[in-house]
N, C-alpha and C positions, 0 to 999 in steps of 0.2 A: 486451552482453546486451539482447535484444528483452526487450515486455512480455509473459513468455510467455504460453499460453493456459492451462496444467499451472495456475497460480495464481490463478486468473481467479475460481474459487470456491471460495479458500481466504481466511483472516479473514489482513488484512493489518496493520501497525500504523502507524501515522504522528503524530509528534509535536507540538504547534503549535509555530511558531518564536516567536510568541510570552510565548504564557506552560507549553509544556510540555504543555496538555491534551493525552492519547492518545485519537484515535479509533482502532477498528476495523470497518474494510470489505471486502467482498469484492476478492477482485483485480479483477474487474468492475468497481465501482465506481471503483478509483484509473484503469483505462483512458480512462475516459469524461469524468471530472471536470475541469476548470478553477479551480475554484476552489468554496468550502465556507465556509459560518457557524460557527466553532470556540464550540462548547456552552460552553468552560472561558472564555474572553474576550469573546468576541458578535462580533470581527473578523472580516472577510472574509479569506481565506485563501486564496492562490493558490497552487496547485500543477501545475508547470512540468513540462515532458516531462522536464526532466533530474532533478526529484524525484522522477517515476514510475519512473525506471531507478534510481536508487538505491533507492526503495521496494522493487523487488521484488529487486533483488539483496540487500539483505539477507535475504528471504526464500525468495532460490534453495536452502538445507540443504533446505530442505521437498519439493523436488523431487525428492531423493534416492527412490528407491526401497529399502523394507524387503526385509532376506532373507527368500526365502520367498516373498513377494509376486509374483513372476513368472506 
């Protein structure tokens, strides 16, 4: 799975590996990033292309389209 663009402005979630704080960002935002100051520890937090594809494949359901919606 690419990082698609369907999620790109959707709120995504990511956990600190540290200490668990949850940020939420647009999918925008995880594209872009390298690395972030985790509010819950003050560590620097690197986040890796392979965390960006796990980030949004967790969030691929969101992708689904609603019946009706067409």
């Amino acid at each position: 799975m690419s990082l698609s663009p369907s999620l790109f402005s959707v709120g995504l979630t990511f956990q600190c590996p540290q200490c668990n704080f949850t940020v939420v960002k647009n999918g925008s935002w995880f594209q872009v990033v390298s690395h972030y100051k985790c509010e819950g520890c003050g560590r620097d937090i690197r986040i890796t292309y392979p965390d960006k594809i796990a980030i949004f494949r967790k969030h691929e359901h969101l992708l689904t389209t609603p019946p009706g919606a067409r």
